[in-house]
DRENVEXMAR-358307 format. One record per residue (C-alpha): x, y, z. Coordinates in Angstrom, 2 decimals, decimal comma, padded with zeros to 5 digits. Example, Ala and Ser with C-alpha at 12.3 -4.5 7.8 and 13.67 -1.06 7.14 Angstrom:
BEGIN
<site x="012,30" y="-004,50" z="007,80"/>
<site x="013,67" y="-001,06" z="007,14"/>
This chain:
BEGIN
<site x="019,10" y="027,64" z="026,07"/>
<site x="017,61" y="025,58" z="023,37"/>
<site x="013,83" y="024,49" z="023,31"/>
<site x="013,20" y="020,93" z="022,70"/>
<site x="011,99" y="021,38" z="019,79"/>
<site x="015,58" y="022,82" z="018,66"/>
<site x="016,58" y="018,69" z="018,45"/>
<site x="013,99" y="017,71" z="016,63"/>
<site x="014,31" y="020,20" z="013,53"/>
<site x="014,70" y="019,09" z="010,38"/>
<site x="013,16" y="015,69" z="011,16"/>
<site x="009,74" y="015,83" z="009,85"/>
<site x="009,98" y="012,53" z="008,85"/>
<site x="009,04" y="011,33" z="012,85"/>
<site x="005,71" y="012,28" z="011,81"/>
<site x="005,34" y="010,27" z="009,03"/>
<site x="006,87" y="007,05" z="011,95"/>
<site x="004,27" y="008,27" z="014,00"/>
<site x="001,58" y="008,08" z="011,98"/>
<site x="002,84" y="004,35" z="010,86"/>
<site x="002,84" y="003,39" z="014,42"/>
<site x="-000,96" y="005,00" z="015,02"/>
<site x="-002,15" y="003,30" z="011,76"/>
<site x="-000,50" y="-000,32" z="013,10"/>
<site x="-002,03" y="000,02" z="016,29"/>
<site x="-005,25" y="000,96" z="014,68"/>
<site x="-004,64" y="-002,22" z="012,59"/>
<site x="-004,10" y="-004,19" z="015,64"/>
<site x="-006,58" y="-002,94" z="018,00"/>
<site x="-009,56" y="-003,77" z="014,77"/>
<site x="-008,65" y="-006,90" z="014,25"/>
<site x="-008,34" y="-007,82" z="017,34"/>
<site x="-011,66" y="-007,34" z="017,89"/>
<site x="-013,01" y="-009,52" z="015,03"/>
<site x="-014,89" y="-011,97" z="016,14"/>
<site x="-015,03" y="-015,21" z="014,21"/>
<site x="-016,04" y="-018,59" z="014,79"/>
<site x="-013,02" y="-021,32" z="014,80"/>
<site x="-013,07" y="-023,16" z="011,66"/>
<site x="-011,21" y="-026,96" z="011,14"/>
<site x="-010,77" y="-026,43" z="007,71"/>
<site x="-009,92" y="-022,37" z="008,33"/>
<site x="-007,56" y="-022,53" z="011,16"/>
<site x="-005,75" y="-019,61" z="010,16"/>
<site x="-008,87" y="-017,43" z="009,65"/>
<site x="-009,41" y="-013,78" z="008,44"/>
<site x="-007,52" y="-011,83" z="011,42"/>
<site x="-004,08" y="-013,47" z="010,47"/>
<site x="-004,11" y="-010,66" z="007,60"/>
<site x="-004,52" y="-007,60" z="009,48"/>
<site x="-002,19" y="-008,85" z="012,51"/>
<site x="000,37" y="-009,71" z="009,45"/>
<site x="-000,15" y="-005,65" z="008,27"/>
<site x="-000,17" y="-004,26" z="012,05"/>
<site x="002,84" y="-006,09" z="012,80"/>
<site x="005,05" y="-004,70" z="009,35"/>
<site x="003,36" y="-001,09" z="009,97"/>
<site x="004,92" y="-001,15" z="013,59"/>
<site x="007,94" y="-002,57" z="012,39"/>
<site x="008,42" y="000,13" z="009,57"/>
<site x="006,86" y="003,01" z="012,06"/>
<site x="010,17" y="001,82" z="014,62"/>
<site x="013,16" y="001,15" z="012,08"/>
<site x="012,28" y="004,71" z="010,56"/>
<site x="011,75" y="006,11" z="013,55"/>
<site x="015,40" y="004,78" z="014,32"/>
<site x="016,94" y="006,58" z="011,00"/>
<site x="015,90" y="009,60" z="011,38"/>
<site x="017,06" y="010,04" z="015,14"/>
<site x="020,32" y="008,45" z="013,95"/>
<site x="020,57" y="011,38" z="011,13"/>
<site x="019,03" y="010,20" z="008,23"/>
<site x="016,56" y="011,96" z="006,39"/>
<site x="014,22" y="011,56" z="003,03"/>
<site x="015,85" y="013,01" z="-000,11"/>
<site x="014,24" y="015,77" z="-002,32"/>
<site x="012,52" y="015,23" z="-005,87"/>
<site x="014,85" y="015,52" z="-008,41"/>
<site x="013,32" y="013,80" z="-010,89"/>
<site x="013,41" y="015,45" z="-014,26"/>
<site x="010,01" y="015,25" z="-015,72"/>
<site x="008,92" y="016,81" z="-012,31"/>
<site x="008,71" y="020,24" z="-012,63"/>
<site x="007,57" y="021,38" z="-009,33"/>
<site x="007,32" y="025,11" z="-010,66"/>
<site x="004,52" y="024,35" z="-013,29"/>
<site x="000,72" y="024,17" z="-011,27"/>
<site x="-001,87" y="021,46" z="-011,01"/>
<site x="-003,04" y="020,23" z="-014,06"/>
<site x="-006,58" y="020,80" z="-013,12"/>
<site x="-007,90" y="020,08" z="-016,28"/>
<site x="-007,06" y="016,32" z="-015,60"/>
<site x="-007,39" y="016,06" z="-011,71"/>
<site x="-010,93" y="017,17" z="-011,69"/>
<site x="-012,62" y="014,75" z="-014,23"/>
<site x="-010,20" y="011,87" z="-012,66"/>
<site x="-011,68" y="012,97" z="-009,24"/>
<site x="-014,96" y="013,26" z="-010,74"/>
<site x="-014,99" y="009,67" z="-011,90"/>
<site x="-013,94" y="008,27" z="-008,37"/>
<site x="-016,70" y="010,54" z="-006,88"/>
<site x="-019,51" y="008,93" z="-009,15"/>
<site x="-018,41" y="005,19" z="-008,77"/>
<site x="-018,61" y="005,76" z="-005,13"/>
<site x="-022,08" y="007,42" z="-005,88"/>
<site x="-023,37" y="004,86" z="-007,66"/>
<site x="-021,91" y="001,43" z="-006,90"/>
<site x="-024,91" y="000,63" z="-004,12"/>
<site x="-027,84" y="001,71" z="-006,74"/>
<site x="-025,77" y="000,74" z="-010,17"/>
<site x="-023,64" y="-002,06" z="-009,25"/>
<site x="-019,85" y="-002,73" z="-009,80"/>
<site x="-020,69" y="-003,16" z="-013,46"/>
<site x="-021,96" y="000,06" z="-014,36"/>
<site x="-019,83" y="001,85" z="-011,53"/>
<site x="-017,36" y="000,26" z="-012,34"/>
<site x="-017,44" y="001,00" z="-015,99"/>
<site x="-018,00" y="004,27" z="-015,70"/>
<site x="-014,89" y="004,61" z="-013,46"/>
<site x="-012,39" y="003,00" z="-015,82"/>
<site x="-014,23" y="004,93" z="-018,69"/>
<site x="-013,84" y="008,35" z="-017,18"/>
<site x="-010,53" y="008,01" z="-016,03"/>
<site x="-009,17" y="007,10" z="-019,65"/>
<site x="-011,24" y="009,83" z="-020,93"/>
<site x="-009,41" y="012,36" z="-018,12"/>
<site x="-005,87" y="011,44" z="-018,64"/>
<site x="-006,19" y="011,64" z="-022,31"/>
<site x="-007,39" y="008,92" z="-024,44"/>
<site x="-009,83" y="009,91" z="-027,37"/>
<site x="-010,65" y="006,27" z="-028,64"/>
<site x="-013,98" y="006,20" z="-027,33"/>
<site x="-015,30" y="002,50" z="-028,11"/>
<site x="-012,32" y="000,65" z="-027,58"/>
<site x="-012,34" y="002,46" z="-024,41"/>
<site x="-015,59" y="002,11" z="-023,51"/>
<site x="-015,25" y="-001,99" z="-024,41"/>
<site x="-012,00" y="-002,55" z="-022,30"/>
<site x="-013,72" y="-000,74" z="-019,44"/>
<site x="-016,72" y="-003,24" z="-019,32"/>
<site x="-014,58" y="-005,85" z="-019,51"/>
<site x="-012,17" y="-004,70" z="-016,71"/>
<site x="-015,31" y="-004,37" z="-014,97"/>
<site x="-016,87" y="-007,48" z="-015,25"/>
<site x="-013,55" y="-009,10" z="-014,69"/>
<site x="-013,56" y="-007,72" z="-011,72"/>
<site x="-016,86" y="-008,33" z="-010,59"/>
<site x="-016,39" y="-012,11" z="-011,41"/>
<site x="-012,92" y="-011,89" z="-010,16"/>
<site x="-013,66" y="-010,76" z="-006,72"/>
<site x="-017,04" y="-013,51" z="-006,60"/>
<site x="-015,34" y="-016,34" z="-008,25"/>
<site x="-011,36" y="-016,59" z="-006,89"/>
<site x="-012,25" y="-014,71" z="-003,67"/>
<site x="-015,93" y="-015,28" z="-002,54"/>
<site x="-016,84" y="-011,59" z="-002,50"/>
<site x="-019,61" y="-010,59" z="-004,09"/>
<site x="-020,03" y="-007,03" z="-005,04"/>
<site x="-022,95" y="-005,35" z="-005,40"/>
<site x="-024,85" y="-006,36" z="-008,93"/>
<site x="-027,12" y="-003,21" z="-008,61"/>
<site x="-029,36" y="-002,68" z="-011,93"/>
<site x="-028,25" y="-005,87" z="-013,01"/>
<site x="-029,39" y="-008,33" z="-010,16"/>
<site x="-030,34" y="-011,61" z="-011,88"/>
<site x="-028,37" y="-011,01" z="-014,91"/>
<site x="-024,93" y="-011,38" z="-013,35"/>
């Protein structure tokens, strides 16, 4: 006698619809619960977004769920500049980490600018580049792009930090 488990082998990929589904109900269920006055000259307002992401989540979590019980299944890496014998390159992941780690350390108390900066700095610096001023000036102006970006074409302002006033 088979356990039921016996059908299911070789189908990891149910997991990965499961967790679609979870993550689109999760989607659902938040934005649902926004609350948000009704605007005449908004009347789609801000939870059409998430509803829009909830609904293609569920969608994706069901039509893969409906492969893989009909026999299909993900195929493996074969691409050859993947060589899945050599280890982590550690020497790169942990400065790249590092950067992440101090934007989201300092953005509150520094602002976007200098986080920011210093994010897009480091990370060049990690994977490589040795051009240290041209890297350092394309990384404050990614970052003030940004900043500017998000407060002018979105209405988002991010956090201005050490530079209140000046921004």
């Amino acid at each position: 006698m088979s356990s039921p488990a016996t059908g299911l082998k070789g189908r990891a990929e149910l997991g990965v619809a499961l967790l679609l589904g979870v993550v689109g109900v999760l989607v659902f269920l938040d934005a649902n619960g926004l609350v948000t006055p009704y605007s005449k000259s908004d009347p789609v307002g801000p939870k059409t977004v998430p509803f829009i992401v909830a609904g293609i989540l569920l969608v994706c979590a069901v039509m893969l769920a409906i492969n893989v019980l009909r026999g299909g299944k993900g195929e493996a890496e074969e691409g050859e500049d993947v060589d899945l014998t050599h280890p982590a390159d550690w020497k790169t992941i942990l400065p790249l980490a590092g950067a992440f780690l101090l934007n989201i350390l300092l953005i509150d108390w520094a602002g976007w600018v200098i986080s920011g900066t210093i994010l897009f700095w480091g990370s060049v610096l990690a994977l490589g580049s040795r051009r240290y001023i041209r890297d350092g000036i394309i990384s404050v102006a990614l970052s003030l792009l940004t900043f500017y970006g998000f407060y002018l074409g979105l209405g988002i302002a991010l956090p201005a930090g050490l530079l209140e006033g000046i921004l």
